[in-house]
GUNURO-652411 format. One line per 2 residues: number of its first residue (from 1); their letters; for each residue x, z, y of N, C-alpha, C, O. Coordinates in Angstrom, 3 decimals. Atoms other than C-alpha are relative to their C-alpha. Layout:
% residues N
NUM> A> X/Z/Y/X/Z/Y/X/Z/Y/X/Z/Y  ... $
***
This chain:
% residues 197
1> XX> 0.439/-0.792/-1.143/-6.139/-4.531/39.942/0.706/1.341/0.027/1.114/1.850/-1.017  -0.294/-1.069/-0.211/-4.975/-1.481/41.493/-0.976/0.771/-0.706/-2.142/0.477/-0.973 $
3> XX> 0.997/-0.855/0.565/-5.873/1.843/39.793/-0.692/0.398/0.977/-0.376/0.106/2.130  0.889/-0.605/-1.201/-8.922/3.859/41.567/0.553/1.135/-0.266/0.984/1.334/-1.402 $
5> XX> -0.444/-1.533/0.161/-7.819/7.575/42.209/-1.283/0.329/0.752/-1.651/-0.399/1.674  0.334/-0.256/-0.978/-10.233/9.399/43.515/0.456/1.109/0.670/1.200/1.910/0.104 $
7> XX> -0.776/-1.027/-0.294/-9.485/11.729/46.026/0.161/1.142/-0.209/1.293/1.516/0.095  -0.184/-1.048/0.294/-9.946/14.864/45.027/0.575/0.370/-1.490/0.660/1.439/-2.095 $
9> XX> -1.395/-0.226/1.638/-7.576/13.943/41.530/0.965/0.521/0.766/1.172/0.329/1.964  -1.784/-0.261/0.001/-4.049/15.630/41.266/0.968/-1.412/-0.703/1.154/-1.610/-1.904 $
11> XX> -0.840/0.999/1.141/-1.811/12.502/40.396/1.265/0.544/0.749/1.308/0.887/1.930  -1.327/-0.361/-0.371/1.842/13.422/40.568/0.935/-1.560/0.450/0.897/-2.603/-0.203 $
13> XX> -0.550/1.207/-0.276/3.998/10.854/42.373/1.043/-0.796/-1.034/1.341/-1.985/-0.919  -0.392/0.418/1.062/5.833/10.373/39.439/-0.453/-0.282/-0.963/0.312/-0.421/-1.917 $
15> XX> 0.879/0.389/1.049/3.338/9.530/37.273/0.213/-1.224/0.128/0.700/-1.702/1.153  0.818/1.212/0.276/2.378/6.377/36.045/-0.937/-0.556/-0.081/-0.986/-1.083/-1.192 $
17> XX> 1.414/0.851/0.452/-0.997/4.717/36.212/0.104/-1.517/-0.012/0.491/-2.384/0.772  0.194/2.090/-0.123/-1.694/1.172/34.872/-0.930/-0.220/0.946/-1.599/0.578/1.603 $
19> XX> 1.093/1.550/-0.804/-3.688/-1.619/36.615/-1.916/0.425/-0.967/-2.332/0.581/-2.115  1.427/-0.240/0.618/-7.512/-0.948/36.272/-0.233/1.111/-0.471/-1.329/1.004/-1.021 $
21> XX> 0.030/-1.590/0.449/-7.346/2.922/35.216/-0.469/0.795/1.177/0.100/0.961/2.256  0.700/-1.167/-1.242/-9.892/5.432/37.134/0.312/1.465/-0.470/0.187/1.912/-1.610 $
23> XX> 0.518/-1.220/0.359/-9.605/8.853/37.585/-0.340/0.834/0.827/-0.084/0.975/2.022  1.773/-0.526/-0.693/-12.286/10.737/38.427/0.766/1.376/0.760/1.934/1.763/0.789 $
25> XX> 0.057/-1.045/-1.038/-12.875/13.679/40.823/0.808/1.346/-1.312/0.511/1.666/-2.463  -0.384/-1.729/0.444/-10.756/17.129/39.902/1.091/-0.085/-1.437/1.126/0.827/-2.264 $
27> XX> -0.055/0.751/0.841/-8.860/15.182/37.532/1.713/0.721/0.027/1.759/1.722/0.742  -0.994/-0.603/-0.534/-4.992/16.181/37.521/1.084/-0.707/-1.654/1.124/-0.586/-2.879 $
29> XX> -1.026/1.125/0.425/-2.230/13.663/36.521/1.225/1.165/-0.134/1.425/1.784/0.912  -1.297/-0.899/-0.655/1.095/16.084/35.939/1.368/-1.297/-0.157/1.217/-2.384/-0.714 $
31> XX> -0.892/0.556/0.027/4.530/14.683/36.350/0.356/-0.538/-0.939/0.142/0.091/-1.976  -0.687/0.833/0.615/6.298/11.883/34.636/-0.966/-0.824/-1.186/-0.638/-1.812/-1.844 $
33> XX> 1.128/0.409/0.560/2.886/11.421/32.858/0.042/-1.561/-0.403/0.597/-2.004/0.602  0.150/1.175/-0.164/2.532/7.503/31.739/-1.595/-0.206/-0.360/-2.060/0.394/-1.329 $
35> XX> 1.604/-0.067/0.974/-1.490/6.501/31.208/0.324/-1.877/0.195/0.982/-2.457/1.058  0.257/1.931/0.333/-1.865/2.376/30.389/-0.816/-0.383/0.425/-1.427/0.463/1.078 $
37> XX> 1.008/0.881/-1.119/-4.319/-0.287/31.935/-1.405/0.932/-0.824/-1.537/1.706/-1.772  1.208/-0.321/-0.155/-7.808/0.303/32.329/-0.502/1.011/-1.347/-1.060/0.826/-2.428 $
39> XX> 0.030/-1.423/0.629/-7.743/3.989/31.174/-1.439/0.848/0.710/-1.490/1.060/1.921  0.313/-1.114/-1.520/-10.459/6.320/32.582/0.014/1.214/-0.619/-0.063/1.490/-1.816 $
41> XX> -1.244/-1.040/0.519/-9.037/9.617/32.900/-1.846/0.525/0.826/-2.189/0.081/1.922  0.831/-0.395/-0.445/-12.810/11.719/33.144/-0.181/1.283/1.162/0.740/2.049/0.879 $
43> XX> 0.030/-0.857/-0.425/-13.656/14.346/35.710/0.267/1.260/-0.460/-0.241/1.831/-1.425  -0.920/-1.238/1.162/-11.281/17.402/35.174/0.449/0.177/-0.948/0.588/1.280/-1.478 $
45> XX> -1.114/0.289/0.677/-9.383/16.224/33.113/1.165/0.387/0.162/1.417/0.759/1.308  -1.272/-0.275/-0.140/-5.768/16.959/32.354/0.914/-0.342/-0.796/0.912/-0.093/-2.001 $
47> XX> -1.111/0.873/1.010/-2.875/15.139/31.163/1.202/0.418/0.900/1.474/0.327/2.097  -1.533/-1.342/-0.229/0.583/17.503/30.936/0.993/-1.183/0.446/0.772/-2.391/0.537 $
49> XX> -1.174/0.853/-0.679/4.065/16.304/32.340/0.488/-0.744/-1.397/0.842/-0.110/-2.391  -0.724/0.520/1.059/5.237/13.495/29.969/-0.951/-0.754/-0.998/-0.553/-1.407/-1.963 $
51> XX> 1.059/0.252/1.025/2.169/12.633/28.239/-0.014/-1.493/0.280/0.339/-2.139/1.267  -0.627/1.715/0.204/2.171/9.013/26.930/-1.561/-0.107/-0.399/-2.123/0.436/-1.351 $
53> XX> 1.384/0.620/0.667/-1.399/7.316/26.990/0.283/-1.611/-0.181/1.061/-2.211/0.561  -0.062/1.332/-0.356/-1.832/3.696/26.012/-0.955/-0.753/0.753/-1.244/-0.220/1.824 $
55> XX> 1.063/0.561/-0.950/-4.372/1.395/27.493/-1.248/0.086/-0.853/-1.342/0.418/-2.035  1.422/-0.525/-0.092/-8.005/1.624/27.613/-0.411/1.516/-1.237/-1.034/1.488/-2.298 $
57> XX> 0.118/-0.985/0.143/-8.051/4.983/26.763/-0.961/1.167/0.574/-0.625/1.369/1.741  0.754/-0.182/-0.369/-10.864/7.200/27.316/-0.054/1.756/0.277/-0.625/2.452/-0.563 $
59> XX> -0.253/-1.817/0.008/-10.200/11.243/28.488/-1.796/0.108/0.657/-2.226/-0.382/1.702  1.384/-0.534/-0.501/-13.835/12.378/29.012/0.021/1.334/0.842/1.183/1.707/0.999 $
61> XX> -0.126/-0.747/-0.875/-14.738/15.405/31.399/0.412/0.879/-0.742/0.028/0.995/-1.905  -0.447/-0.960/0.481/-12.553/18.431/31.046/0.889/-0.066/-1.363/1.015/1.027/-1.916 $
63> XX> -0.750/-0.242/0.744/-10.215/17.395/28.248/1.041/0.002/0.263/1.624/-0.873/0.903  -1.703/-0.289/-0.105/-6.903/18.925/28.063/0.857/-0.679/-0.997/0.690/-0.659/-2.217 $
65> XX> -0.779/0.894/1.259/-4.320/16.741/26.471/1.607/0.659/0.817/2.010/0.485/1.968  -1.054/-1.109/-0.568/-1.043/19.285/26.707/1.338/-0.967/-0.063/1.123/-1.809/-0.934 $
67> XX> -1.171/0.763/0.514/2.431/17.410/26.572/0.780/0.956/-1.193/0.826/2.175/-1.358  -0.569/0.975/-0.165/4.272/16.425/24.918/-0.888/-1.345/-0.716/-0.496/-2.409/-1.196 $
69> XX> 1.024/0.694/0.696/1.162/14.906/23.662/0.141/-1.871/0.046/0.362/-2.283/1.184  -0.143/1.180/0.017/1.322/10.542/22.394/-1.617/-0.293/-0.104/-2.284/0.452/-0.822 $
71> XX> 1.532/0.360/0.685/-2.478/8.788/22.331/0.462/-1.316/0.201/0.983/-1.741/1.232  -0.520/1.670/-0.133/-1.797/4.947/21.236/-1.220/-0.542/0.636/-1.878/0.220/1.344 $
73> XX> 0.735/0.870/-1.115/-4.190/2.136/22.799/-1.921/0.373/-0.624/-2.385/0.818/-1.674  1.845/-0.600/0.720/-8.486/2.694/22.596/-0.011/1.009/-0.437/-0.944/1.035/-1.239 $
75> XX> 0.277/-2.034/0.537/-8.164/6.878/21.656/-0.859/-0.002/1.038/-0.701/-0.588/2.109  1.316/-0.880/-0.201/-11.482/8.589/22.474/0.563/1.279/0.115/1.134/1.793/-0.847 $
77> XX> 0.102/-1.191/0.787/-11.161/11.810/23.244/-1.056/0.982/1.396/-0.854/1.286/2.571  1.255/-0.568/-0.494/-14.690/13.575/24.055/-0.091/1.142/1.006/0.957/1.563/1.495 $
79> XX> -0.342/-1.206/-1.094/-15.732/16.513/26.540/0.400/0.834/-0.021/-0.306/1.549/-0.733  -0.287/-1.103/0.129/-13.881/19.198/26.905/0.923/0.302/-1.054/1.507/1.371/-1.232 $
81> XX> -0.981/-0.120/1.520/-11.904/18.590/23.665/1.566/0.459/0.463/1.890/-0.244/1.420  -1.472/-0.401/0.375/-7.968/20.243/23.446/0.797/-0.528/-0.644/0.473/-0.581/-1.830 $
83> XX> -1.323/0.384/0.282/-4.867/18.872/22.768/1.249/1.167/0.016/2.028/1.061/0.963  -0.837/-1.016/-0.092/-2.515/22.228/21.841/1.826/-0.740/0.192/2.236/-1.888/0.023 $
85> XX> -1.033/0.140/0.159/1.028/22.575/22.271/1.036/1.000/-0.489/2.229/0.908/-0.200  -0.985/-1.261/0.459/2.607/25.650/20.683/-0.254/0.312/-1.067/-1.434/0.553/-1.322 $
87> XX> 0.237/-0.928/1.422/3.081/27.002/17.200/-0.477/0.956/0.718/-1.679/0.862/0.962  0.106/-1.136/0.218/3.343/30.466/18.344/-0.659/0.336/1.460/-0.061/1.119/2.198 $
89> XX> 0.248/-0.719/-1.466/1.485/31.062/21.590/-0.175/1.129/0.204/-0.944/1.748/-0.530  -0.342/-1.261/-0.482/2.331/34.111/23.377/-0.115/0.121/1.524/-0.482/-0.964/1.975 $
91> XX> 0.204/0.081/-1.599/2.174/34.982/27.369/1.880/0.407/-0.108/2.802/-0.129/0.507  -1.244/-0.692/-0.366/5.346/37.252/26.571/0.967/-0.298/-1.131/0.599/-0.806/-2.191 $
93> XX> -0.953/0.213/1.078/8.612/37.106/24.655/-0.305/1.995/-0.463/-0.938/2.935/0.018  0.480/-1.895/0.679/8.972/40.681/22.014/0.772/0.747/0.830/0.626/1.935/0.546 $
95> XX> -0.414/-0.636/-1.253/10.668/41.951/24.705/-1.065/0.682/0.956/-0.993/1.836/1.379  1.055/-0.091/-1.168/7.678/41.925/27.059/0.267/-0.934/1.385/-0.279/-0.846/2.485 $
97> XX> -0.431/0.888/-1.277/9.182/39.392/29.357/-0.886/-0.952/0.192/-1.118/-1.652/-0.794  0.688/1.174/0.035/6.987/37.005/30.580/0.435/-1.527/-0.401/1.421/-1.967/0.189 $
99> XX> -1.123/1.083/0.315/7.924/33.591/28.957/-0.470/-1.081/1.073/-1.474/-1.354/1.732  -0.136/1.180/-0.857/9.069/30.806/30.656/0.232/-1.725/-0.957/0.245/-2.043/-2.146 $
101> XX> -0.057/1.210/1.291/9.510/27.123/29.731/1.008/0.048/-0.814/0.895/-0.637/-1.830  -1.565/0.196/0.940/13.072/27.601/28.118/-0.209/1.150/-1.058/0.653/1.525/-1.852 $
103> XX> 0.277/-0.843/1.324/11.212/30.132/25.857/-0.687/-0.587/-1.130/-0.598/-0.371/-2.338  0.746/0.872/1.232/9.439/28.291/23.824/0.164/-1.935/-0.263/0.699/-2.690/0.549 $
105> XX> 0.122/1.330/0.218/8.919/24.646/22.139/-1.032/-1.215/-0.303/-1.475/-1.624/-1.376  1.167/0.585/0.203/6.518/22.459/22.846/-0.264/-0.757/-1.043/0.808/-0.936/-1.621 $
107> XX> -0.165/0.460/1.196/5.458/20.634/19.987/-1.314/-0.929/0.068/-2.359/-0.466/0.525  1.167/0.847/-0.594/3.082/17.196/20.062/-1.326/0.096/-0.869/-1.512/0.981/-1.704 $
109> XX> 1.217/0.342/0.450/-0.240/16.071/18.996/0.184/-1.641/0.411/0.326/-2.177/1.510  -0.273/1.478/0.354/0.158/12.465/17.841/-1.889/-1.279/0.331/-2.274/-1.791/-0.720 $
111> XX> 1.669/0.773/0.666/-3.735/10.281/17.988/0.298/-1.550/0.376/0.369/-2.186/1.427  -0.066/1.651/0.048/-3.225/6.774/16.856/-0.730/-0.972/0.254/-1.854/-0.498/0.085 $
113> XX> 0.556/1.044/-0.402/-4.664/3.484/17.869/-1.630/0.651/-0.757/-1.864/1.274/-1.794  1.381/0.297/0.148/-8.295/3.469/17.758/-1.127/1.383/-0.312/-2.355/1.353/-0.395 $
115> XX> 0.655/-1.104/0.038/-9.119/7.140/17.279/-0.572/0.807/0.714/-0.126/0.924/1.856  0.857/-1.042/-1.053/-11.630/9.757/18.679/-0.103/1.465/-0.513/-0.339/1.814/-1.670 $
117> XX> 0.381/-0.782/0.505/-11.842/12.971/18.988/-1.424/0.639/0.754/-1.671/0.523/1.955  1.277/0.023/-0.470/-15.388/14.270/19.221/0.014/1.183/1.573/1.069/1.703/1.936 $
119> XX> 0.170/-1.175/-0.986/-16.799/16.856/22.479/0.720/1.510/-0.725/0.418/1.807/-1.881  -0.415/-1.582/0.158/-14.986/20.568/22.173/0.950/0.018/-1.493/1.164/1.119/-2.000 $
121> XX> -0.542/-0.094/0.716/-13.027/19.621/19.398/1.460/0.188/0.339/1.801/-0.061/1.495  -1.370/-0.794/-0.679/-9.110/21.099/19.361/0.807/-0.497/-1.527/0.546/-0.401/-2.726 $
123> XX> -0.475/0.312/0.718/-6.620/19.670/18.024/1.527/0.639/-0.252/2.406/0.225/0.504  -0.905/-0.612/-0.687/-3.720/22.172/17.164/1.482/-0.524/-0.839/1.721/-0.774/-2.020 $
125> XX> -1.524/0.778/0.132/0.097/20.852/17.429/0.423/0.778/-1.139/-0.088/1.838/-1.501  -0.126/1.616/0.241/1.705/19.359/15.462/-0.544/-0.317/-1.351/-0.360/-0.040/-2.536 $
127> XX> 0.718/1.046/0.917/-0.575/17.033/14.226/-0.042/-1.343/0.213/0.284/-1.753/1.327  0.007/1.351/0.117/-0.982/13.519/13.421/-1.768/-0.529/-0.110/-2.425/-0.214/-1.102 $
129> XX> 1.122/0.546/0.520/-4.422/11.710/13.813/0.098/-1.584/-0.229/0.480/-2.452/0.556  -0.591/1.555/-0.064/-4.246/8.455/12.185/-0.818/-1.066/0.602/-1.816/-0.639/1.183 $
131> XX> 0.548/0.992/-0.288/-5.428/4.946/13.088/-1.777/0.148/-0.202/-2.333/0.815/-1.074  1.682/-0.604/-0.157/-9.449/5.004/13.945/-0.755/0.622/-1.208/-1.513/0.203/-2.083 $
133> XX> 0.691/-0.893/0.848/-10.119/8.191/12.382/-0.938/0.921/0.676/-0.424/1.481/1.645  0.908/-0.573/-0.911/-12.930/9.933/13.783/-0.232/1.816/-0.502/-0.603/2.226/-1.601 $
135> XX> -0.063/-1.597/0.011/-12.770/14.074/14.372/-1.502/-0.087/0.722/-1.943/-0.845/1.586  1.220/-0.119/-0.461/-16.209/15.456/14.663/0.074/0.916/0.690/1.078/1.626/0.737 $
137> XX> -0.150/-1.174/-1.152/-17.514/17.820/17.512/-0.028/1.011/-0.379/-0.504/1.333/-1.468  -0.581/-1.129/0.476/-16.384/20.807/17.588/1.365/0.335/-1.486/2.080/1.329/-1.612 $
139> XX> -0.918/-0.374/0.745/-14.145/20.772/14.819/1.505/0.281/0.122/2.001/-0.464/0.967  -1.210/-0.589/-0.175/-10.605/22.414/14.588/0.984/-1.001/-1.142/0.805/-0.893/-2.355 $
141> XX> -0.577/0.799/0.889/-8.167/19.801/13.051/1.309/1.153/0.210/1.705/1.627/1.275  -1.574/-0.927/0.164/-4.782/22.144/11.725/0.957/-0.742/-1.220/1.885/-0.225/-1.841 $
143> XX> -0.856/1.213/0.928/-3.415/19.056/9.473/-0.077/-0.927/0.421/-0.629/-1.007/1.518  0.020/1.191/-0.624/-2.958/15.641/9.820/-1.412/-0.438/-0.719/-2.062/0.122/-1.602 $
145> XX> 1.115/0.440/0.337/-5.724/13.431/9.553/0.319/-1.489/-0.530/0.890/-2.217/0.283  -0.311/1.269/0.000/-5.430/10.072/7.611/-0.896/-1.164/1.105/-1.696/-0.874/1.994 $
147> XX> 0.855/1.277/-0.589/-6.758/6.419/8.916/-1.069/0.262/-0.057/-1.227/1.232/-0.799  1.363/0.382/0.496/-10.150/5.906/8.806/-0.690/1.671/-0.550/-1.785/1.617/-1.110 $
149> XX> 0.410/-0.510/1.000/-10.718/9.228/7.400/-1.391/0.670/0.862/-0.884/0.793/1.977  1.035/-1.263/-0.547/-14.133/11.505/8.908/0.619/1.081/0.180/1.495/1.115/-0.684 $
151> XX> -0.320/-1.816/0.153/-13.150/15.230/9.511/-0.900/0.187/0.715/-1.345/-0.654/1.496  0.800/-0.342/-0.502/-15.584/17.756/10.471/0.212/1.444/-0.408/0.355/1.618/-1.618 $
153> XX> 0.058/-1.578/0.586/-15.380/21.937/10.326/1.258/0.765/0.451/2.184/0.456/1.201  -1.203/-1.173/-1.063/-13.180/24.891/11.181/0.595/0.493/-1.625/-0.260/0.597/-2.504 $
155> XX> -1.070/1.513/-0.237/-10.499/24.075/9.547/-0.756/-1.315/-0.088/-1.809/-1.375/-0.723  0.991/1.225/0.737/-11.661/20.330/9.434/0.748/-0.359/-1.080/1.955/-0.202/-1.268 $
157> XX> -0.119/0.668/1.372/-11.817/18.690/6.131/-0.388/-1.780/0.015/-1.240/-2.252/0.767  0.452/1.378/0.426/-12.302/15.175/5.292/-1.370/-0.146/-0.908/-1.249/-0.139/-2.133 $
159> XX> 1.112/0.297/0.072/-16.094/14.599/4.920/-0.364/-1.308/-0.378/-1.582/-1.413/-0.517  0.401/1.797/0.277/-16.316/10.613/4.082/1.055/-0.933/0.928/2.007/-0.314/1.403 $
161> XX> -0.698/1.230/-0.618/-14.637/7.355/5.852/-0.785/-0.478/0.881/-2.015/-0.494/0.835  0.830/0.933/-0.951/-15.200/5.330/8.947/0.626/-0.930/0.448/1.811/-0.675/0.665 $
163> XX> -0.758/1.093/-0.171/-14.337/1.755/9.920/0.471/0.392/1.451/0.568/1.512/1.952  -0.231/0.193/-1.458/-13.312/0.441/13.476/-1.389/0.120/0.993/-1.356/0.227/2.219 $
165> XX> 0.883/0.090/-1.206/-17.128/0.413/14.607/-0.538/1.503/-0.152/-1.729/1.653/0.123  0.171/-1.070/0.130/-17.081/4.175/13.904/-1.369/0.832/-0.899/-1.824/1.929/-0.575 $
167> XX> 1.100/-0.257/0.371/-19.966/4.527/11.609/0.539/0.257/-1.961/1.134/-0.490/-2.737  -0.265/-0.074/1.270/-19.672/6.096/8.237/0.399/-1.206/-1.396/-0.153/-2.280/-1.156 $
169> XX> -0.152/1.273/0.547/-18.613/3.599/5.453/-0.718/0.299/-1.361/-0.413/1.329/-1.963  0.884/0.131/1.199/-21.100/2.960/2.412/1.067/-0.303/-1.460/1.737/-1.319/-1.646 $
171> XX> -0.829/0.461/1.508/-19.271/3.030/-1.184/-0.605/-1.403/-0.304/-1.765/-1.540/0.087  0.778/0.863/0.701/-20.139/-0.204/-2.754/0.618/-0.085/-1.758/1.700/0.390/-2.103 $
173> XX> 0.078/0.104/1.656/-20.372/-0.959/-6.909/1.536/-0.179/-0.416/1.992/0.071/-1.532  -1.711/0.005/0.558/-16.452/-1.596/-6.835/0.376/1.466/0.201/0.395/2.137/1.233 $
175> XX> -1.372/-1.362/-0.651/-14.392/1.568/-7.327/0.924/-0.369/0.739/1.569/-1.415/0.663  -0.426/0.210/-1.036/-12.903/2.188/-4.502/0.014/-0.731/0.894/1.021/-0.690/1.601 $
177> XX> 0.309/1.123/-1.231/-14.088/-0.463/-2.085/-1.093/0.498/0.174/-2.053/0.883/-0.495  1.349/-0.799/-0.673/-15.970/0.698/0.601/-0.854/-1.098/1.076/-0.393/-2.221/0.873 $
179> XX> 0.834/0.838/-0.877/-18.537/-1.272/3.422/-0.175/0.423/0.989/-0.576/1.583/0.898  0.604/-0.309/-1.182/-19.177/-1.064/7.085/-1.102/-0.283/-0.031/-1.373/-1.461/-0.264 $
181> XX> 0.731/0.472/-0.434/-22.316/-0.648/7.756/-0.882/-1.231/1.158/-1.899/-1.919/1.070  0.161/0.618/-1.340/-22.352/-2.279/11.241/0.578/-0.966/0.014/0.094/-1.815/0.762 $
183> XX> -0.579/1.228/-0.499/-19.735/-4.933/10.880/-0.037/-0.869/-1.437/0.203/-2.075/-1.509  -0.165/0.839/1.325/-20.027/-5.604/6.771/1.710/0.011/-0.309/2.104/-0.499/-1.357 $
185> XX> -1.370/0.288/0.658/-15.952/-5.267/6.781/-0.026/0.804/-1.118/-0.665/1.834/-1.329  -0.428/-1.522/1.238/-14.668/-3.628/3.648/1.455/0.340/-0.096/2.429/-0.372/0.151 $
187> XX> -1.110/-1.003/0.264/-12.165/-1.004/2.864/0.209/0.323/-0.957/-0.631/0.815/-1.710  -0.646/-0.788/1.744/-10.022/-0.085/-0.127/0.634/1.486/0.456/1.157/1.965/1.462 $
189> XX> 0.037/-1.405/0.487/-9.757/3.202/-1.387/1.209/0.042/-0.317/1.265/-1.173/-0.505  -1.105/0.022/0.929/-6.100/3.662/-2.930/0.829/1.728/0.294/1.309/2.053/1.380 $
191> XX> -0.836/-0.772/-0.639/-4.449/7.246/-3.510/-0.485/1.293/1.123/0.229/2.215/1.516  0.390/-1.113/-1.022/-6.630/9.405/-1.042/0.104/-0.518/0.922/0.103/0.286/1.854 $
193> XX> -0.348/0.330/-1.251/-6.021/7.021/1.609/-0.798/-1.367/0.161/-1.184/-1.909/-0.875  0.956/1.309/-0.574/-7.971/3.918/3.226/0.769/-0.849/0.556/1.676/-0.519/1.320 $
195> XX> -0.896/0.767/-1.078/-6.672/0.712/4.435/-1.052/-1.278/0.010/-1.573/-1.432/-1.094  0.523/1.063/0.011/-8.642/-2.508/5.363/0.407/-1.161/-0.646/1.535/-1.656/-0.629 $
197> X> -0.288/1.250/1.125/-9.140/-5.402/2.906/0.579/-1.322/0.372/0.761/-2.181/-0.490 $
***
């Protein structure tokens, strides 16, 4: 199916929208943008020139996702939450000149297959969030985040593990093998890092 726009979104004619992707009222698509099938892009929302979403992807109301920002397929990312794009943000160069785009370098924010980030949380470039790792609300991620891992806090830290059905994961009697609550899968531990068994 055709995407729904509604009318009072900004989509740029150069954008891209997949098949089955809504986006809502006040919403604002910028140029060369790509978003994937049945995406919904939430009320006031904003996705920068260039920004690469995959499919069913979920921008909730008011999140800014800045380019040159990547989100692979199923990323969450909650209300109001930030996607940065500048080491050094400034209005002006040390001059006092107002800067322009050929003054600075944008720089991405990576969030891999299956990840969320929670309401008002900010994620500042360049970072990596890995495969369904879940950022809690409000928190300020300023590193990468592994797979699976929890973060939560200003800076966030890694707080515990969570599978694919997003729910903390229970240690069980093996070192390092962990348990979904919700689905029973388990996860090995190896190294500081998580990968499914």
């Amino acid at each position: 199916m055709k995407p729904k726009i509604q009318p009072s979104a900004q989509v740029d004619a150069s954008a891209e929208v997949g098949e089955d992707t809504t986006v809502w009222d006040l919403a604002q698509i910028r140029e060369k943008a790509r978003l994937g099938r049945n995406c919904i892009i939430g009320r006031g929302a904003y996705v920068g020139p260039g920004v690469r979403l995959g499919d069913n992807v979920k921008l909730q109301n008011h999140a800014l996702v800045y380019e040159p920002a990547v989100l692979g397929n199923g990323v969450f990312v909650g209300p109001a939450a930030v996607l940065t794009n500048d080491h050094f943000p400034r209005a002006v160069t040390p001059e006092g000149r107002l800067k322009r785009g050929d003054d600075w370098e944008a720089v991405a924010v990576v969030v891999e297959e299956g990840a969320s980030l929670g309401a008002r949380s900010v994620c500042v470039a360049p970072v990596r969030v890995g495969r369904w790792a879940l950022v809690a609300a409000g928190a300020v991620v300023t590193r990468d985040v592994p797979p699976f891992a929890l973060v939560a806090g200003v800076p966030a830290r890694r707080t515990g593990w969570v599978g694919r059905a997003g729910a903390r994961l229970q240690e069980t009697d093996r070192p390092g093998v962990w348990r979904c609550p919700e689905t029973g899968e388990l996860y090995r531990e190896r190294d500081g890092l998580l990968a499914e068994s």
